[in-house]
MARMAR-526976 format. One record per residue (C-alpha): x, y, z; residue in three letters. Coordinates in steps of 0.1 Angstrom, whole numbers, plus 5000, padded with zeros to 4 digits. Layout:
BEGIN
XYZALA
...
//
This chain:
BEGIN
489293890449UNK
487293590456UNK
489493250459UNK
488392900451UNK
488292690485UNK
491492450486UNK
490292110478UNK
492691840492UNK
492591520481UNK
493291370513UNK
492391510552UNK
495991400563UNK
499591530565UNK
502491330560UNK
503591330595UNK
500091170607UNK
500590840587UNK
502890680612UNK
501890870646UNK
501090600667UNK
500990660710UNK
501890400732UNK
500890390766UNK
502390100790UNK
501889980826UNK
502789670847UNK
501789530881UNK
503989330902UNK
502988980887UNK
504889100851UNK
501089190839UNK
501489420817UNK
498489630803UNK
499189820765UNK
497190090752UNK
497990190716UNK
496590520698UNK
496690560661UNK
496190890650UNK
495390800613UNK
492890700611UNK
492090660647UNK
491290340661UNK
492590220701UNK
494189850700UNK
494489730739UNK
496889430751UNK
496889280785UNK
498888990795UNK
501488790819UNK
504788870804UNK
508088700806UNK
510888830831UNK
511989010803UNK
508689150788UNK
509388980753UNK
505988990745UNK
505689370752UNK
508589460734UNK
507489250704UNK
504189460701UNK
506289770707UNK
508889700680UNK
506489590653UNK
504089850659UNK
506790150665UNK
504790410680UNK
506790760680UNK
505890800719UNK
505390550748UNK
504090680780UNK
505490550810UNK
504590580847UNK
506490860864UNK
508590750895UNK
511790810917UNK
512290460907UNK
512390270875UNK
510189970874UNK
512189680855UNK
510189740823UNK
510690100823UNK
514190030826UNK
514089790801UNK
512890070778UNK
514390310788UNK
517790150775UNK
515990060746UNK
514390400729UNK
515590730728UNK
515090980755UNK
512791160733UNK
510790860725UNK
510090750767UNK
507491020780UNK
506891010820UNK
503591100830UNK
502091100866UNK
500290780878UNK
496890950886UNK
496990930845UNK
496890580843UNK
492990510859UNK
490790220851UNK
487690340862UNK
488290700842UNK
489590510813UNK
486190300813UNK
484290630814UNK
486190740786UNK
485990440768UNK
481790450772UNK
481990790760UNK
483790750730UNK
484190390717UNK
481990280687UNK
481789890710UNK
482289960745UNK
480089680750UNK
482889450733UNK
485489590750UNK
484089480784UNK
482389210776UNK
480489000801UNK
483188970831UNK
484089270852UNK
486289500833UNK
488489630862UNK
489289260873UNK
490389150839UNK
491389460818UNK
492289700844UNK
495689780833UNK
495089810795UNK
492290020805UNK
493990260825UNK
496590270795UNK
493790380774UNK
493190690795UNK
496590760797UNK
496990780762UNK
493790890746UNK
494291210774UNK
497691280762UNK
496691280726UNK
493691510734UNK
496091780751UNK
499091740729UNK
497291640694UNK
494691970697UNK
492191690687UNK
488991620693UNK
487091240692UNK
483291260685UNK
481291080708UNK
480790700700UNK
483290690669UNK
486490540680UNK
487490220669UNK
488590000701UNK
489889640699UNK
491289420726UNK
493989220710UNK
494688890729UNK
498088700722UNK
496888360718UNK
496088290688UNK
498988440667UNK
502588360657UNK
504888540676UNK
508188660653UNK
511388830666UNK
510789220649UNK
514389170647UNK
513988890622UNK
511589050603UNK
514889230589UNK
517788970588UNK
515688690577UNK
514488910546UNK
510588910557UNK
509189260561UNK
512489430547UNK
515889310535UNK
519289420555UNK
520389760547UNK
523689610532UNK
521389390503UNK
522289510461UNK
519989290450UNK
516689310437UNK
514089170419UNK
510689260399UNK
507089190401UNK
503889290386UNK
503589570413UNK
507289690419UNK
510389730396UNK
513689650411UNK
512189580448UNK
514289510476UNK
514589090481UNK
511789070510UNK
509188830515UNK
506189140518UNK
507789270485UNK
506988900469UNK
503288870482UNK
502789190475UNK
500389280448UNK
497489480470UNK
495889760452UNK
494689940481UNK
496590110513UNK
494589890536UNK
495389540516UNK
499089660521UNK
498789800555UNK
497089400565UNK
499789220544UNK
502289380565UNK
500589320593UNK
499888910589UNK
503788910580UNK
505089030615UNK
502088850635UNK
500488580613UNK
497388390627UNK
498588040641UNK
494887900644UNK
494687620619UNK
490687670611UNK
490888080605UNK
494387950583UNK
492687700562UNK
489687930560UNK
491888170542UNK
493687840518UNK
489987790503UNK
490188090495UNK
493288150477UNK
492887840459UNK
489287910442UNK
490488280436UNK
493788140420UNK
491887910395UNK
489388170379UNK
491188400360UNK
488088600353UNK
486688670389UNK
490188770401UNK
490189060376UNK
486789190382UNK
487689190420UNK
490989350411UNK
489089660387UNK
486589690416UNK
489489740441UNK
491289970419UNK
487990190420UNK
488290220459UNK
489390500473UNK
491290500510UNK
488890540538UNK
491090640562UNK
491090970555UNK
487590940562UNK
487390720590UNK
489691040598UNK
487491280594UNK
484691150607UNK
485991020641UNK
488791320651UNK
488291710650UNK
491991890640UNK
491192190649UNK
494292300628UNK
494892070603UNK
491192000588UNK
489492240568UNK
485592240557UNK
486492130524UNK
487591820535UNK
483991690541UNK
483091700501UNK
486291460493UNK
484291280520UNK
481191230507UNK
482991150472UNK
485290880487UNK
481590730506UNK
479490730472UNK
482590590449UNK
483090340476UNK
479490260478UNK
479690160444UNK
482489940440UNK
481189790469UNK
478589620456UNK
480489550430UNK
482989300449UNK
479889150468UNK
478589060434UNK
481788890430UNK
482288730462UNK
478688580457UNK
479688360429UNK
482388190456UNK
481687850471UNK
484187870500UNK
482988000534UNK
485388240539UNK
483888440512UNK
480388370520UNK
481388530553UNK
482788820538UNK
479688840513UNK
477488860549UNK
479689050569UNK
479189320540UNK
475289300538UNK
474789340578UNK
477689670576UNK
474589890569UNK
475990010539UNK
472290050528UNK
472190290552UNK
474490480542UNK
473990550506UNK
470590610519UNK
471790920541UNK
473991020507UNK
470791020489UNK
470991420485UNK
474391390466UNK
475491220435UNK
479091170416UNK
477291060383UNK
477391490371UNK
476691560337UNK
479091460317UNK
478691690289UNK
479392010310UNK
482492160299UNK
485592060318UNK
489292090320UNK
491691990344UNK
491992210374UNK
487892290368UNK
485792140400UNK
482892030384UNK
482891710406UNK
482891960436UNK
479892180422UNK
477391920411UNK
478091680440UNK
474491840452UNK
471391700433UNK
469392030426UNK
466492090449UNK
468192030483UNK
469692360486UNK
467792700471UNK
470892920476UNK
473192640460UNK
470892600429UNK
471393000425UNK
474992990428UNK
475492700403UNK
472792840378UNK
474993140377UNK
477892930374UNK
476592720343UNK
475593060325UNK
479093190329UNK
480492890318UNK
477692870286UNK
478593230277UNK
482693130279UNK
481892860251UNK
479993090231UNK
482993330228UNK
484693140198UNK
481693140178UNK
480993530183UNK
484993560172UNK
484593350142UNK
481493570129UNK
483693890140UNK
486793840128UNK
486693470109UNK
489293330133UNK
488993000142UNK
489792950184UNK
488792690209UNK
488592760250UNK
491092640270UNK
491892630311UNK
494692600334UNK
495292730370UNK
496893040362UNK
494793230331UNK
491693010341UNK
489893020308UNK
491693180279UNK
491793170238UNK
493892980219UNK
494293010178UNK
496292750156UNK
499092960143UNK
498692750111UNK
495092900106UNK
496093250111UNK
499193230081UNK
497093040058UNK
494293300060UNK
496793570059UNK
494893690094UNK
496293930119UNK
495593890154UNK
492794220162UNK
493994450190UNK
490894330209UNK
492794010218UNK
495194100249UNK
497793930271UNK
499093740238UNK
501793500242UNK
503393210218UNK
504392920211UNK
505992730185UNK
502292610168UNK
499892830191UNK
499093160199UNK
497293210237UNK
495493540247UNK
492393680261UNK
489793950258UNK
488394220282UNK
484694030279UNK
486593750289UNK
488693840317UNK
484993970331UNK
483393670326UNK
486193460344UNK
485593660374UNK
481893610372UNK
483093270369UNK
485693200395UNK
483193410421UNK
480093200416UNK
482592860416UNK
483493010451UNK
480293060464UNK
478592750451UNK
481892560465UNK
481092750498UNK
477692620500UNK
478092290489UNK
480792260519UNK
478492390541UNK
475392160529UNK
477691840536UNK
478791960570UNK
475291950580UNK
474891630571UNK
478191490588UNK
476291370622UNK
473991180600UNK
476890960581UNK
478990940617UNK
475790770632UNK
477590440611UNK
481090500616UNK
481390140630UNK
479990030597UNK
482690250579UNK
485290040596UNK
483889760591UNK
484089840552UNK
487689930556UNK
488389620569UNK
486789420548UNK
488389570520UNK
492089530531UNK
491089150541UNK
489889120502UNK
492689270487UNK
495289040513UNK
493588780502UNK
493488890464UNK
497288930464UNK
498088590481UNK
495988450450UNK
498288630423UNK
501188490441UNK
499488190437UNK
498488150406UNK
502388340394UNK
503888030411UNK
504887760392UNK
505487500421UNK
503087630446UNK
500787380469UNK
498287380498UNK
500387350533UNK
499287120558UNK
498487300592UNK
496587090620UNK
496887040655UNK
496886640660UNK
500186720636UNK
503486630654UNK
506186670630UNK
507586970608UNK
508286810573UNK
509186990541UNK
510086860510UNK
511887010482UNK
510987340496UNK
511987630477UNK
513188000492UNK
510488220470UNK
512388520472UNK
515988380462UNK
514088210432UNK
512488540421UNK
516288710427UNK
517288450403UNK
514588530375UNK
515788880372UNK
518488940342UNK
521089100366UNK
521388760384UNK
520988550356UNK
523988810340UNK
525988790379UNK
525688430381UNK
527388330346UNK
530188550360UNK
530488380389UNK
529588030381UNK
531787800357UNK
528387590349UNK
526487920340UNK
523287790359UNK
521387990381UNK
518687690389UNK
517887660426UNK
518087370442UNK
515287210461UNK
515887110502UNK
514086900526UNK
513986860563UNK
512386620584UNK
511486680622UNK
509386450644UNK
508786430683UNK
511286200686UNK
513786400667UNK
512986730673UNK
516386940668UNK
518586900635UNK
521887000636UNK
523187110601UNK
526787120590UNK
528787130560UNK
531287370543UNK
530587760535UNK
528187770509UNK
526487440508UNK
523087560514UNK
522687560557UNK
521387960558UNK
519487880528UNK
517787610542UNK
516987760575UNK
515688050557UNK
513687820531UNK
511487660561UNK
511087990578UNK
509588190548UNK
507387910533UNK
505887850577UNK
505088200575UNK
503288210537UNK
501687920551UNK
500488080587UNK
498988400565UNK
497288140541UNK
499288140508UNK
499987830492UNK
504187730495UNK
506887670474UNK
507387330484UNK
506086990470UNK
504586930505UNK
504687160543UNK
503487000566UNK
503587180605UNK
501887160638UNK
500587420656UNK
503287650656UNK
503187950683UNK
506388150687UNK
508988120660UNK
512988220670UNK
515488400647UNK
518888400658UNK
520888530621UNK
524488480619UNK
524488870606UNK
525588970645UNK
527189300643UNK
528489590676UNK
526089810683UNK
527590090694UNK
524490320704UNK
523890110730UNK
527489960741UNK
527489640735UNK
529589410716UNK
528189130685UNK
529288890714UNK
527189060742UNK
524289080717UNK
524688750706UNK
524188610742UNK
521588830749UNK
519588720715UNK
520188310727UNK
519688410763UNK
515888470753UNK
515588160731UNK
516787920756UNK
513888160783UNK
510988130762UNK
511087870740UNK
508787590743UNK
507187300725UNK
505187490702UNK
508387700693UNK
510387630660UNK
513887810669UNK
516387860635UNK
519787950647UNK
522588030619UNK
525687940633UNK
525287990672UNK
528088150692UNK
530088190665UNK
531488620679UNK
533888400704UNK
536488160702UNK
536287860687UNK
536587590723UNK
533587880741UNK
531787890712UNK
531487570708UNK
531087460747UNK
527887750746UNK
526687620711UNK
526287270735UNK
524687430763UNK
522287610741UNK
520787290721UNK
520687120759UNK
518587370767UNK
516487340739UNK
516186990745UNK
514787040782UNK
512587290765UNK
510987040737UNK
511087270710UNK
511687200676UNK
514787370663UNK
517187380630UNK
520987530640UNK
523687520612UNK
526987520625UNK
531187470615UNK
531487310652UNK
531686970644UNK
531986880677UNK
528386930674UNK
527486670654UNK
528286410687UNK
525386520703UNK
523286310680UNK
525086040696UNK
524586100729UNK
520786240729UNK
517986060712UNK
516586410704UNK
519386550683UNK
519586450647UNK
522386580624UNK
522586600589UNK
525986660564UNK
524886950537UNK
527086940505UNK
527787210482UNK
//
C-alpha cells in the first residue's frame, strides 16, 4: 500500500549540530593559517596570524570552537604545534593528512568555485602572499569533508569569512568555565531562574540569556567567549539596548515577530550541501515553508526596527532591505502558507504540505489534490448519511494509526436506547466513547491516504525544480540569518536590561587610561540570591538572616596599575575579581552593568588564573605543574592592553615558594604594563606596594 512521504521537521541529525573540521598549518615564523568547516549549516571561517611561542591564540580558537577533528600535516617529525596538540586532544581527535593536501593555489580554485564572496575573501592584495596558509587549510578541510562527509557543496553557496584577531577580546576557554561565564564548574548545586530557564546553572550566558531563536543563542554564546573590544561597534550596540529597554511596546512586537521565525539553518543546509544519505526530497517543502514564514515576520521586525532612532538599527533596517529578500518572495511566488483555513484538519493531516502549491502551476498536482479534497468531502459527509440511516449522532476523527474513523458519545447511544449496527466494524471503547469504522470508510481512507501520497509526491517534486532558483540568493539567506541572531542578541541584552534594577551605560573609550568600578555588583551571585533556596540556605547559615550583596569598588590608573588584594577567607577577594570580570565582559558585548559607574580602556586580552587548580590526571600533571603552566602564559603574553585576575597565585606549593613565585609573577607583570587584580594570604605581598610605585594594595574585610 501507498505510504505518506516522511515529512521532517528539520534537514538535520543530531550528530551534525556540533560537527565542526579544523584544519591547521604553520610556517616557520609561528604563522599559523586556520581553516574551520561547519557542517551545519555550512559556512568556512578562515584565521591567519603570527602566534606566540606557544600558539595561544590558536589554541584559544581551537578550544572555544571545539571542532570534533583537526587536520594536521603528516610528517616523520612533529612541528611544535602539532606537538603541542597532539598532547592536548585525543588521538582520535588529531587526523594526519599528507602535505600535498594543504595547497593555496588549489584551495583558491576551490574557494572561486564554491564561496558565495570569493571576491571578499581575497580582497584587493594577492591572496597567496597574505592568506596563503589559511587558504591551503581551506582545501585541506573542505577536501576531507567532501570524501569523508559523502557531501556535496553547490557551486557559489558556501558561506566564507576571514576572521582577523584584532578587534576582539581574547578570554582563556578555560575561564569561560571557572569564572562562571559560558558554564559553571561541574561541582556548582546552585541555581537560579529566569524568564527563559528554571533552575539554570549560575553562568553569566544563562543570565543574558533570553534569545528566542537558535541563532540569537548560538551569537550570545559567541560574543561571551570572544566579545568585540572596538569601542564604536560596542557603543553602537549600548544605543541600542538602551532605546529597546525603554519601550516596553516595541520590545514585544520584536519579541512575537522572533517567536514566528523559524531556524534557517536547516535551510541554509539544504540549500548549500547535498547528503546524499541523510537528505530526502521532502526536505525541500519544510524549505520553502521555513522561506515564506520567514519572509513574513521579516518584514515585520523591519517595521519595527524603522521606528528606532539609533544607527545601529537603521543599519540593520538597511542591511535588511539591500538582502534581496524581495527577491526571494518573488521566486516563492508559486507557493503560499496562507491554505484554506476551513478545510478539514486534524493533527497528523498535511494540509500545509498539500496546498503549499497555488493551483494552476502544476496540472498533475491540481488532479491529485482535487481527488484528495473529494475524498476528504465525502469522509465529512459520512456522519450525516449515518444520522439519516440509523439516527446516531457521530463526528470524524483522525490519528496516525486508524487515519480517519467514527466516533459516537456513549451518552447518546444509552439515552436513545441505540445499539451500535453490525455495519460499524473495528469497535473499541472507552470510558465516554465508542471508536469504529465502516467498510465505505476504510475505502475511502485509501482513496484518501493514496491521493495525499501522490499530491505530496508532486508537490516535492514541483519545489525541487525550483531549488536553483532560491539558491541563486543563498548569500542573502545568510545574510537573513545573521541579522536575525544579531536582533535577538541584542533583544535579550535589552530584557536584561530593562529586568535590572541597578543597571547603567559602561564607559568604553580609547583616550581612557584607568579601569574604575564603583559599587559593582556580581549579576549572577545577585540572581543566586533572589531564588528561595538561597534566601532559605542563607538564614541557615547566617546569624543576621540577610542575603543582601554587598557592593565593591576598584580603582586602577597608569600609575597604579596592579592591586594586590588581601584579607581573611571570605571577605569578598574572589568575589571582587569575579565582579569586574563579568560586568567588562557585559560591557564588551554591549549590555548595560551592574555597577553605578564602569569605566575601561581599550581592553584586548583578558587573563584568568582561578584558584580552583585541581591534578589532571589524563594528561600527568600535578595542580602545581598546571598552575605554573597557566601563570607561565600570563607573565608571556600579557601586555598593556591586558587586564590579568589571579585568585590567589601559587598557592599548590609551599608557603616561602609560593610566595617567592607570587613576587616574581607581579614583577613580571610590572615589566609587562598590564593592569592586573591578584588576591592573595601572602602578606608578604603587600610590601611590594612599598617598594614599586606600580603596586597598590588594598585590606578586604569580611
Amino acid at each position: 500500500p501507498a505510504k505518506t512521504p516522511h515529512l521532517a521537521t528539520t534537514p538535520r541529525n543530531d550528530e551534525d549540530t556540533s560537527q565542526i573540521y579544523a584544519a591547521c598549518i604553520e610556517n616557520g615564523t609561528r604563522e599559523v593559517g586556520i581553516a574551520m568547516l561547519s557542517l551545519h549549516p555550512p559556512s568556512l571561517s578562515l584565521y591567519q596570524f603570527s602566534d606566540t611561542s606557544l600558539y595561544s591564540y590558536a589554541n584559544n580558537i581551537l578550544e572555544v570552537t571545539s571542532p570534533s577533528k583537526i587536520l594536521v600535516v603528516q610528517s616523520p617529525v612533529k612541528s611544535a604545534f602539532t606537538q603541542i596538540l597532539s598532547e592536548k586532544y585525543d588521538d582520535t581527535k588529531i587526523v594526519n593528512i599528507p602535505r600535498s593536501q594543504f595547497s593555496d593555489s588549489k584551495g583558491i580554485e576551490l574557494l572561486n568555485q564554491l564561496s558565495n564572496c570569493p571576491n571578499e575573501i581575497f580582497g584587493s592584495t594577492t591572496p597567496t602572499k597574505n592568506r596563503y596558509l589559511c587558504l591551503s587549510s581551506a582545501n585541506a578541510v573542505i577536501n576531507y569533508a567532501l570524501n569523508n562527509e559523502n557531501i556535496q557543496i553547490y557551486p557559489s553557496s558556501l558561506r566564507t569569512v576571514f576572521h582577523p584577531l584584532e578587534g576582539h577580546l581574547m578570554i582563556d576557554p578555560m575561564c569561560l568555565t571557572n569564572f562562571n561565564i559560558i558554564t559553571a564548574p561541574k561541582s556548582s548545586l546552585l541555581r537560579f531562574s529566569t524568564s527563559k530557564k528554571n533552575l539554570a546553572t549560575p553562568s553569566l550566558f544563562n543570565f543574558l540569556d533570553r534569545t528566542i531563536t537558535t541563532n540569537g543563542e548560538r551569537f550570545l554564546r559567541s560574543n561571551l567567549a570572544a566579545p568585540p573590544s572596538d569601542p564604536r561597534h560596542i557603543n553602537l550596540r549600548l544605543d541600542f539596548v538602551r532605546e529597546l529597554a525603554d519601550n516596553d511596546e516595541l520590545k514585544n512586537e520584536i519579541k512575537n515577530s522572533l517567536k514566528g521565525i523559524d531556524d534557517l539553518d536547516p535551510v541554509i543546509t539544504y540549500l548549500v550541501a547535498n547528503h546524499a544519505k541523510k537528505c530526502q526530497p521532502s526536505f525541500s517543502l519544510d524549505v520553502i515553508l521555513k522561506l515564506l514564514t520567514v519572509s513574513k515576520n521579516m518584514s515585520k521586525i523591519h517595521d519595527c526596527l524603522s521606528q528606532m532612532s539609533n544607527v545601529l538599527a537603521k543599519s540593520l533596517t538597511g542591511a535588511i532591505e539591500q538582502s534581496n529578500f524581495d527577491k526571494i518572495i518573488e521566486a516563492l511566488s508559486d507557493f503560499d502558507d496562507t491554505f484554506d483555513n476551513d478545510k478539514k484538519q486534524y493533527k497528523g493531516d498535511n494540509s500545509k504540505y498539500i496546498y503549499i502549491v497555488k493551483n494552476g502551476r502544476n496540472s498533475v498536482l491540481d488532479v491529485t489534490r482535487k481527488t484528495y479534497d473529494k475524498t476528504i468531502e465525502e469522509i465529512y459527509n459520512l456522519p450525516q448519511e449515518i444520522f439519516d440511516k440509523y439516527s446516531i449522532k457521530c463526528q470524524i476523527k483522525f490519528n496516525k494509526s486508524r487515519r480517519y474513523h467514527i466516533q459516537i458519545k456513549k451518552s447518546d447511544m444509552d439515552k436513545n436506547q441505540l445499539k451500535l449496527p453490525s455495519e460499524f466494524i473495528f469497535v473499541t471503547s472507552s470510558d465516554s466513547y465508542i471508536s469504529c469504522t465502516t467498510q465505505e470508510l476504510l475505502i475511502l481512507n485509501k482513496s484518501n491516504e493514496s491521493s495525499e501520497f501522490d499530491t505530496i509526491s508532486v508537490s516535492q517534486k514541483f519545489a525541487e525544480s525550483k531549488m536553483n532558483n532560491i539558491r541563486e540568493f543563498i548569500s542573502s539567506i545568510y545574510s537573513i540569518s545573521e541579522a536575525i541572531g544579531f536582533i535577538d542578541f541584542l533583544y535579550s541584552l535589552a530584557v536584561v536590561t530593562s529586568e535590572m534594577k541597578n543597571a547603567n551605560r559602561p564607559i568604553i573609550d580609547e583616550k581612557m587610561t584607568s579601569i574604575k568600578m564603583v559599587d559593582g555588583r556580581n549579576p549572577v551571585m545577585e540572581k543566586i540570591f533572589q531564588n528561595k533556596l538561597s534566601e532559605n540556605m542563607s538564614k541557615i547559615l547566617t546569624s543576621d538572616m540577610k542575603n543582601e550583596f554587598i557592593p565593591l569598588s576598584i580603582y586602577l590608573t597608569p600609575v597604579k596599575k596592579i592591586s594586590i588584594l588581601s584579607g581573611v577567607n571570605a571577605s569578598g577577594k574572589t568575589t571582587l575579581l569575579q565582579t569586574i570580570c563579568l560586568n567588562l565582559i557585559m560591557a564588551n558585548t554591549g549590555c548595560f552593568v551592574q555597577c553605578k559607574e564602569l569605566s575601561v580602556p581599550i581592553i584586548s586580552s583578558l587573563f584568568i588564573k582561578s584558584s580552583q587548580v585541581n591534578d589532571y590526571i589524563e594528561s600527568g600533571t600535578s595542580s602545581f605543574k598546571r598552575e605554573m603552566m597557566e601563570l607561565s602564559n600570563i607573565s608571556m603574553h600579557s601586555d598593556q592592553r591586558s587586564l590579568v585576575l589571579i585568585d590567589e597565585p601559587c598557592s599548590s606549593t609551599s608557603a616561602l615558594d609560593g610566595c617567592s613565585l607570587a613576587w616574581t609573577l607581579i614583577e613580571k607583570l610590572i615589566i609587562n604594563k598590564s593592569f592586573a587584580i591578584i588576591s592573595t594570604h601572602y602578606r608578604e605581598l603587600e610590601e611590594m606596594s612599598n617598594i614599586y610605585k606600580e603596586v597598590n594594595s588594598n585590606q578586604m574585610i569580611s
